[in-house]
Every structure is written in structure tokens, then in C-alpha cells.
C-alpha positions, 0 to 999 in steps of 0.5 A, a space after each residue: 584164919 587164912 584164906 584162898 578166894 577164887 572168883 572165875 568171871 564168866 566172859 560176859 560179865 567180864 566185859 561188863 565189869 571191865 566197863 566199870 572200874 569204879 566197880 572194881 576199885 569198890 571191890 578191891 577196897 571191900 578185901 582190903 579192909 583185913 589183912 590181904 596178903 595177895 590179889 591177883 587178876 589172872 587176865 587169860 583165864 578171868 579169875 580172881 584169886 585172894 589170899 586174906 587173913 580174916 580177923 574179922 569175920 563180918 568185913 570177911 562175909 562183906 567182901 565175899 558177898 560184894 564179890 558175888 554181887 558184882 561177878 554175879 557167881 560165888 566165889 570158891 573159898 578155901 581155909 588155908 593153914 600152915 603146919 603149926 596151925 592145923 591142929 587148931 583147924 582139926 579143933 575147930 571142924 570139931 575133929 580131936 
């Protein structure tokens, strides 16, 4: 399953995480352990996004709750698919 994480950091806590770059790298090593297909630090408006395929669940949750941890907000997430997989959504949402 594909997905879009979106993690707005607020004003002060950018600063602060700016100040850590061994906090960020630890952040961007947590989403790199699965299939990331994109990471993008939008500078303007201090908001993360992340396209992940997650595989494995578990290293998924992992990587959400560092980013929680470490922008002290939970992130926005948004399962994405494509036209042939979204029947198989419908499934798993429990819609026939």
C-alpha cells in the first residue's frame, strides 16, 4: 500500500529541529528503511511530505511515530492507489 505523510512543523519546533541535524538524518533513516519513493522538505511553508510503499507495517508505524516524536504533531496520512488497485482498497475498507 502506497502512502502520502504530510508532517507541517510548527515555527518553533522547526528551529529547534534545524538545530539537531543528527535528529533529522535519524528521521530520514527511520522512512528509508521501506520502499520510499519520495521525501520532500518544502522550506516556505515547513512541511514534510513522504510518498512510502509500506510493506512492512510495523517499520511503517515506526517511522510515523518517530516523526511524531520528533515534530511533536502527528502527521497526516493518506493511503494512495492507482486505478487497478483500488478496487482491492474498496475490499480492504470492507466495501464490496
Amino acid at each position: 500500500m502506497k502512502y502520502v505523510i504530510l508532517a507541517d512543523l510548527d515555527p518553533e519546533i522547526g528551529v529547534e529541529i534545524e538545530a539537531q541535524p543528527e535528529k533529522i538524518q535519524e528521521l530520514i533513516d527511520k522512512w528509508r528503511a521501506q520502499d520510499l519513493l519520495g521525501m520532500y522538505f518544502a522550506l516556505t511553508s515547513r512541511r514534510l511530505t513522504i510518498i512510502v510503499e509500506a510493506d512492512n507495517e510495523d517499520v511503517f508505524f515506526e517511522a510515523l511515530h518517530a516523526t511524531w516524536l520528533l515534530t511533536l504533531d502527528y502527521p497526516e496520512v493518506y493511503p494512495v492507489v492507482n486505478v487497478d488497485e483500488f478496487p482491492d482498497l474498496l475490499r480492504r475498507a470492507g466495501v464490496s
